[in-house]
C-alpha positions as CSV (number, residue, x, y, z in Angstrom):
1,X,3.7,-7.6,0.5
2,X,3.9,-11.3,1.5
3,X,7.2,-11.2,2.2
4,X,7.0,-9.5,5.3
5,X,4.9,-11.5,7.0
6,X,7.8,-13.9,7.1
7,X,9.6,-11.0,9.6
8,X,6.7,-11.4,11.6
9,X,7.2,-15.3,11.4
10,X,10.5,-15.4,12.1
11,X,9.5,-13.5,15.7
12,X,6.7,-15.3,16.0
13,X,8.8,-18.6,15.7
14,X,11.6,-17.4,18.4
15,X,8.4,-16.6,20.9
16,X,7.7,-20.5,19.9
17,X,11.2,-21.9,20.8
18,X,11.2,-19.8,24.4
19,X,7.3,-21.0,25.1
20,X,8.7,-24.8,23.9
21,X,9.6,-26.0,27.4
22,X,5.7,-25.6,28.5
23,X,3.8,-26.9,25.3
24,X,0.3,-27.9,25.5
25,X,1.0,-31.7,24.8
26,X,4.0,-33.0,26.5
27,X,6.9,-34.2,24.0
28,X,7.6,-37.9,24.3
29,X,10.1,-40.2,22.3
30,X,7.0,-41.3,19.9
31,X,5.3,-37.5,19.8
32,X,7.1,-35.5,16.8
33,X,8.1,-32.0,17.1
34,X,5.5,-30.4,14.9
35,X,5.5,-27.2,14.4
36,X,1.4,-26.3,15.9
37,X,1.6,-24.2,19.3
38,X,-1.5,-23.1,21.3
39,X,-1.1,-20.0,22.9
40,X,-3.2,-19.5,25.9
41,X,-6.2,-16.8,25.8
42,X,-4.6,-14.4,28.0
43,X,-1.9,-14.1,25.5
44,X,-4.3,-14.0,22.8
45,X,-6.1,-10.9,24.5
46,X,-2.8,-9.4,24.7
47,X,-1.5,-9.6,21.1
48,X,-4.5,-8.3,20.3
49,X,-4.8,-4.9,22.6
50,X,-0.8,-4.7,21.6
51,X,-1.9,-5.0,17.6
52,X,-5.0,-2.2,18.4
53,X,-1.9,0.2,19.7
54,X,0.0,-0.2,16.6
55,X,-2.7,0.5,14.2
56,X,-1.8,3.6,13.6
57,X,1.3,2.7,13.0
58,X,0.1,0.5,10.3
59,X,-2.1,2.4,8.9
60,X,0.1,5.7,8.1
61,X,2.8,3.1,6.6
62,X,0.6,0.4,4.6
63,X,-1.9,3.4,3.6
64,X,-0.8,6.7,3.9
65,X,2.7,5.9,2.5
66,X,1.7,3.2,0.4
67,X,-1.1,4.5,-1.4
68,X,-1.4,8.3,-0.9
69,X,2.4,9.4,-0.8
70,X,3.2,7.3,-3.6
71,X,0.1,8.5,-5.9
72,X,0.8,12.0,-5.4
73,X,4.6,11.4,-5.9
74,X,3.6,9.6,-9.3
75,X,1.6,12.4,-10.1
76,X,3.5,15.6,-9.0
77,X,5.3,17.9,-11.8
78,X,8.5,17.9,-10.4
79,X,9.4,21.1,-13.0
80,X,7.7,24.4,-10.7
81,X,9.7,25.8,-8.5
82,X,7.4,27.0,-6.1
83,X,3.7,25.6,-5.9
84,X,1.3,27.3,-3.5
85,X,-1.5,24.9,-1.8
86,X,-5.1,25.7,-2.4
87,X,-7.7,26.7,0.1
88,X,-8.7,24.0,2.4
89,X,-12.4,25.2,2.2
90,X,-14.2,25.6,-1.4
91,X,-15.8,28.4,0.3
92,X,-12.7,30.4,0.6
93,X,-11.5,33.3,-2.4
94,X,-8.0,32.7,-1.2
95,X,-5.0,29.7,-0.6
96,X,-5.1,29.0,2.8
97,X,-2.0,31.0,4.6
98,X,0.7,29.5,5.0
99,X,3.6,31.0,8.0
100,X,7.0,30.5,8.8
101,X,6.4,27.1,9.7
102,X,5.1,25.7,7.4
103,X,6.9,27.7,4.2
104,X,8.9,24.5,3.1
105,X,5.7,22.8,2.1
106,X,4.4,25.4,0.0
107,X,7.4,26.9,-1.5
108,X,10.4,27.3,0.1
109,X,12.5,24.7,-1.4
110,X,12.8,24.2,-5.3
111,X,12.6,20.2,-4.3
112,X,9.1,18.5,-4.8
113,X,7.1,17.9,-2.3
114,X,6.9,14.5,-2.2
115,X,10.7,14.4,-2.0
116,X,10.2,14.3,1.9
117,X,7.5,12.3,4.1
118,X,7.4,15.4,6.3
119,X,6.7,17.8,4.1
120,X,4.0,15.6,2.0
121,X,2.7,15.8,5.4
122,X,2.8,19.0,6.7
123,X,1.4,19.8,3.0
124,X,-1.7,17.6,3.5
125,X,-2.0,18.9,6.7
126,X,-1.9,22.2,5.9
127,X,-4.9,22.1,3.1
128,X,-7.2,19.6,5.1
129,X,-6.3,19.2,8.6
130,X,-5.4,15.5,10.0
131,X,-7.8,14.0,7.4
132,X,-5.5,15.5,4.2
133,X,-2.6,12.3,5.3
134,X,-5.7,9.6,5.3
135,X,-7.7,11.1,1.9
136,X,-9.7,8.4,0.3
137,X,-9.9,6.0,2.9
138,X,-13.3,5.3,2.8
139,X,-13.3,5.0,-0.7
140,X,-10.8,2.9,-0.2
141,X,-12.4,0.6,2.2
142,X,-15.3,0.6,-0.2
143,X,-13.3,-0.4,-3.0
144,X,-11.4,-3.2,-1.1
145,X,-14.8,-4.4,-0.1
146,X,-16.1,-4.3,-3.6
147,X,-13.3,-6.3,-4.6
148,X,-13.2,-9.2,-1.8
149,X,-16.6,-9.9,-2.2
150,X,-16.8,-10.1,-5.7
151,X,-13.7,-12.1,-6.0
152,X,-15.6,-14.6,-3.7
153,X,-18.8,-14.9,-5.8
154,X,-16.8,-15.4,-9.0
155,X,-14.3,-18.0,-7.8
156,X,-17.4,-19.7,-6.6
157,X,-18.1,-20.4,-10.7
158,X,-16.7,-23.5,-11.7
159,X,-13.2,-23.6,-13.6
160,X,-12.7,-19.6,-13.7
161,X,-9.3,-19.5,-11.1
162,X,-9.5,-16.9,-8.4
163,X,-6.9,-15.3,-10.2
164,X,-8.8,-14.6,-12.9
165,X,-11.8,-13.6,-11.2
166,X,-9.9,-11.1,-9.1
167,X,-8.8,-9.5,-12.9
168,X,-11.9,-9.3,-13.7
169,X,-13.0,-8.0,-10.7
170,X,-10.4,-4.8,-11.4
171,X,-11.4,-4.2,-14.6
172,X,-15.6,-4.1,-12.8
173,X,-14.1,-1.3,-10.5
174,X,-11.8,0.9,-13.1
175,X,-14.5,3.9,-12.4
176,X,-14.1,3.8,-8.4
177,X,-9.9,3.4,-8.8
178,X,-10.0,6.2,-11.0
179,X,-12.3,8.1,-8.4
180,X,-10.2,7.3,-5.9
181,X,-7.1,8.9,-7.6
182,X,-9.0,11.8,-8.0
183,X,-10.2,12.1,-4.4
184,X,-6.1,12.0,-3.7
185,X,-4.6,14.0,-5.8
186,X,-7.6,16.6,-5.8
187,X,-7.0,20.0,-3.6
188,X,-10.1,19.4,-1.9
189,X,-11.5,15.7,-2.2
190,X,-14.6,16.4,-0.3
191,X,-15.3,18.9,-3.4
192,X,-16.6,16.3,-5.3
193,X,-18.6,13.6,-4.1
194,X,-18.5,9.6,-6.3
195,X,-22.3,9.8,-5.2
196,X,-22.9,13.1,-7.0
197,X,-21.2,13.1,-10.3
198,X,-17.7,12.0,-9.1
199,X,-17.5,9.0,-10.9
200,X,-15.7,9.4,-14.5
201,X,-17.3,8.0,-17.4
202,X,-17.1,4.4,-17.2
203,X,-16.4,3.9,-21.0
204,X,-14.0,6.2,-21.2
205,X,-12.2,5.2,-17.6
206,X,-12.4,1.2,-19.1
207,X,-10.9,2.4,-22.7
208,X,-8.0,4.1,-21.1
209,X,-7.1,2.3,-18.1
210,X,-8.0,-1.4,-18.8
211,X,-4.6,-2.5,-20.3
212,X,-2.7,-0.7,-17.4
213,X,-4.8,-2.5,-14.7
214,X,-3.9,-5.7,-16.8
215,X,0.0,-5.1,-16.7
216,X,-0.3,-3.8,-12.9
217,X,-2.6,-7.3,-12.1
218,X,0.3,-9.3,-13.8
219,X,3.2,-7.5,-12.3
220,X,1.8,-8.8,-9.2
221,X,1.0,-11.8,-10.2
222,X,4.7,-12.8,-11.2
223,X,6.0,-11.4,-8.0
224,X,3.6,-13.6,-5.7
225,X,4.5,-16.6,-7.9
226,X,7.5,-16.1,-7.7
227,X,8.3,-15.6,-4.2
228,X,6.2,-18.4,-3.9
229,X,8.5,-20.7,-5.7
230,X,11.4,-19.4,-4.7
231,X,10.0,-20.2,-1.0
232,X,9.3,-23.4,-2.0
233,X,12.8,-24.2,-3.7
234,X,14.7,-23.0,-0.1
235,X,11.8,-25.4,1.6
236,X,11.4,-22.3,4.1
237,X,8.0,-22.9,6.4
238,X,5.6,-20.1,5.9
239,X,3.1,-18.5,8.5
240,X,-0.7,-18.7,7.6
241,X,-2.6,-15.6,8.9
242,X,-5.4,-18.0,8.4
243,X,-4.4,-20.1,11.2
244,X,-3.0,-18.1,13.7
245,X,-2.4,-20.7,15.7
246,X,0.2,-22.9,13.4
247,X,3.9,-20.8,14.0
248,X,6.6,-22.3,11.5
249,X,9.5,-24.0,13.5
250,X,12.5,-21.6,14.1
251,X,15.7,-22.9,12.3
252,X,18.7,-20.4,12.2
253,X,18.1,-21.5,8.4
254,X,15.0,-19.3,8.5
255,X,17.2,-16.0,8.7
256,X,18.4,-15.9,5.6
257,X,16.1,-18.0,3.7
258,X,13.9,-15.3,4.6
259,X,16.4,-12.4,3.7
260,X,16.7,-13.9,0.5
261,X,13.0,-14.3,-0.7
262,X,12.8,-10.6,0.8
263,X,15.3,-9.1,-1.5
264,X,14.0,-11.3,-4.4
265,X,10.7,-9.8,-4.2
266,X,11.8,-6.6,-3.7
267,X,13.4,-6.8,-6.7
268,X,10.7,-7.9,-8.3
269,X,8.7,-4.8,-7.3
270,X,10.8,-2.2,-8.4
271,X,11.3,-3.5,-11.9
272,X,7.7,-5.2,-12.7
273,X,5.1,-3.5,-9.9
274,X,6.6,-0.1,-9.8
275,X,6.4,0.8,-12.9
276,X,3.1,-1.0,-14.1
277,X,1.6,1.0,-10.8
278,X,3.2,4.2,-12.7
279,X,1.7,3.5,-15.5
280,X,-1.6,3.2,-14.3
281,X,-1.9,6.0,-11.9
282,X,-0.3,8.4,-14.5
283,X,-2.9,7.6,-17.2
284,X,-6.1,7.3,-14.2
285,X,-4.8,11.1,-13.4
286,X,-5.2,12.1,-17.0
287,X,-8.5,11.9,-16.8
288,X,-9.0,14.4,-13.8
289,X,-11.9,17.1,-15.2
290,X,-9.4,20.1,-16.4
291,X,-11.5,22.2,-13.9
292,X,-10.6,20.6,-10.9
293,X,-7.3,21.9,-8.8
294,X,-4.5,19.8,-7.3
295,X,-2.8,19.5,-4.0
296,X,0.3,19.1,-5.7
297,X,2.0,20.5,-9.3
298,X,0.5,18.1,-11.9
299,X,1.2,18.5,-15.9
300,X,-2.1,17.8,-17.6
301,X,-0.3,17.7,-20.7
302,X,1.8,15.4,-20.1
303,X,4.4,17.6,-21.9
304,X,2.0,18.4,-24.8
305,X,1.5,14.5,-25.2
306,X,-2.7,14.9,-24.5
307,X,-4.9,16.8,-26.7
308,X,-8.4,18.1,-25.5
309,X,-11.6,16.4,-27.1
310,X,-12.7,19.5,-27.8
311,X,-10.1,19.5,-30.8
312,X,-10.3,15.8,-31.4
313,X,-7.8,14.2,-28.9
314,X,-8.3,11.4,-26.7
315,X,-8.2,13.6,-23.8
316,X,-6.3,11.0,-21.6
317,X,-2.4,9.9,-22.0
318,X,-1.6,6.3,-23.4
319,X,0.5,4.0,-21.7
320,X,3.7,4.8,-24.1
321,X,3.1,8.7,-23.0
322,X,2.9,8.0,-19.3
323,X,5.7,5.8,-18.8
324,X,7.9,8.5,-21.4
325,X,7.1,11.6,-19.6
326,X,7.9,10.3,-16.6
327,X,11.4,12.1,-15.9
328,X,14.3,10.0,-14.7
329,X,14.5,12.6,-11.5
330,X,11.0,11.4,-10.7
331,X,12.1,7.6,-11.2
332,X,14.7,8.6,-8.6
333,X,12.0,10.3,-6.5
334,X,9.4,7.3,-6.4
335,X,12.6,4.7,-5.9
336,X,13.4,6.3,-3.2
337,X,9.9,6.9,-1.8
338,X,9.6,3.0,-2.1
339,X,13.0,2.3,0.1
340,X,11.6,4.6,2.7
341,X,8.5,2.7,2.6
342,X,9.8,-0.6,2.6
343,X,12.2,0.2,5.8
344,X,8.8,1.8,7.3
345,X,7.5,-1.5,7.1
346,X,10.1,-3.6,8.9
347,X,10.6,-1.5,11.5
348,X,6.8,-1.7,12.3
349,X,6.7,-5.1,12.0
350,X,10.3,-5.6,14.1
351,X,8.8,-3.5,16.6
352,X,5.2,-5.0,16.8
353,X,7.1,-8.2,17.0
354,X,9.9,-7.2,20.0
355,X,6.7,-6.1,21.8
356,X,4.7,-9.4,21.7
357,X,7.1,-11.8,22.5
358,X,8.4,-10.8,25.7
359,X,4.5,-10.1,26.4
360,X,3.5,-13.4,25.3
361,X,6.3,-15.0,27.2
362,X,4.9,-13.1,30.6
363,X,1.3,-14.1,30.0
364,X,2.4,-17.5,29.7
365,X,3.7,-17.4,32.7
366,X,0.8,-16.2,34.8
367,X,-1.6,-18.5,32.6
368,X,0.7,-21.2,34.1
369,X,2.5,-20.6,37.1
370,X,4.4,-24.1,36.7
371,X,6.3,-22.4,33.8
């Protein structure tokens, strides 16, 4: 979310006002104060080895939280009141065991699973070892690939926006999206290969899952634009991961400027994003093969909503249906989900930011002793 890389500007800018008293060009009467800061390479090295140590950090909260928590809480039937993993090898006759440590995940409490990050993660880690929290990842990474670089070659076609072009990119990859669903919410994703077979039919992906990736593409569309503008309207200076080197000048302005396009776009997520990503997810789990398993409870019905094909039925819930059936406790379960995810997210950021400043302020220092 855009929005918080201005928390990381906003430390980024303080680091600015403490390195201010040894900038590269000296200030003079005629020289404005603008707001471009070179950092020297030692402290470029260090940000750097700081930003490799809080990968993981990152990665669990902007992946593993993000994506897989909140698909399999979308997903999950929050009616059973006991749900028993499957095996973690297809080989095996049996669920994997589970002891007295690890009872709450499989069925010690009547609450879903995905009610709490530890036991979505003891779950996952009980059917497929460490891998279970990352599942999909390199689909993922495939899919984000597929999607940057064909983004690129399309906005490179005269008058189509990159907007567009990244809809249309999207609706290219339905098949792979759907797939990666799967791969998630599957009890054993390395069952099922995208290379052998994995991939749902495309037609059939496209006919149910096109208008939802529309709404979903738009969602985020009017939240970016309007963050935008409402950055814009509180003339609140920005910082470009593009140019790492341009930090925007600290103002005590920039606190709650910044608070306040936060909250808006916050707000924008939970009533446009949220529940276009619902949406979407709910009806790309409908089309799961009725033979495969799931890691978590999951209505194929969608409370009698979806017939077979066998007995004429479209075999796959419509929008209407997905959004419907999805229970105001499960609302409640996914809102929540969110909050935790979004106060994930600052404090990694707070705390990847309180570690490279005073960092960056000592390497200035030895880079220039006259400091």
């Amino acid at each position: 979310m855009s929005s918080h890389y201005q928390f990381t500007a906003m430390g980024l800018s303080v680091l600015r006002r403490s390195l201010e008293s040894n900038p590269d060009t000296p200030d003079t009467p005629d020289t404005p104060h603008g707001p471009t800061y070179n950092l020297p390479p030692l402290t470029w090295g260090l940000v750097a080895l700081i930003t490799l140590v809080f990968l993981p950090a990152f990665l669990y909260v902007s992946y593993t939280v993000k994506s897989v928590y909140t698909t399999l809480a979308i997903v999950e039937n929050p009616s059973p009141a006991a749900y028993e993993a499957v095996a973690s090898d297809e080989t095996d006759a049996a669920p994997a065991a589970v002891d007295g440590a690890d009872e709450e995940v499989a069925a010690a409490s009547n609450k879903p699973v995905t009610a709490s990050l530890r036991r979505t993660y003891k779950l996952l880690r009980t059917v497929n070892g460490w891998r279970g929290n990352y599942r999909g990842f390199f689909l993922a990474v495939l899919i984000f690939i597929l999607s940057a670089v064909g983004t690129l070659v399309l906005s490179a076609i005269p008058f189509l926006p990159p907007l567009v072009a990244g809809l249309i990119v999207s609706l290219a990859l339905v098949q792979l999206q759907a797939a990666w669903v799967h791969t998630v919410i599957r009890a054993n994703p390395s069952s099922t290969s995208i290379f052998r077979g994995g991939l749902p039919p495309f037609r059939r992906t496209f006919e149910a899952t096109s208008i939802p990736t529309f709404l979903l593409w738009a969602a985020n569309i009017v939240v970016t634009l309007v963050s935008m503008v409402v950055t814009r309207a509180l003339k609140l200076d920005t910082y470009d991961i593009r140019n790492p080197n341009t930090v925007p000048q600290f103002s005590p302005d920039m606190i709650w400027k910044t608070i306040v396009v936060f909250l808006v776009a916050v707000m924008l997520v939970f009533l446009l994003t949220l529940p276009a990503n619902v949406i979407l997810i709910r009806v790309q789990a409908s089309l799961l093969p009725p033979d495969e398993d799931t890691v978590v409870p999951f209505d194929r019905s969608f409370n009698g909503t979806v017939e077979p094909a066998v007995v004429g039925g479209r075999s796959y819930v419509t929008i209407k249906d997905a959004f419907r059936t999805f229970s105001r406790a499960s609302w409640k379960r996914i809102i929540i989900l969110y909050i935790k995810l979004h106060v994930l997210s600052i404090l990694v950021n707070a705390l990847y930011v309180a570690a490279i400043v005073p960092v960056a302020l000592w390497a200035n220092r030895k880079a220039d002793p006259a400091f």
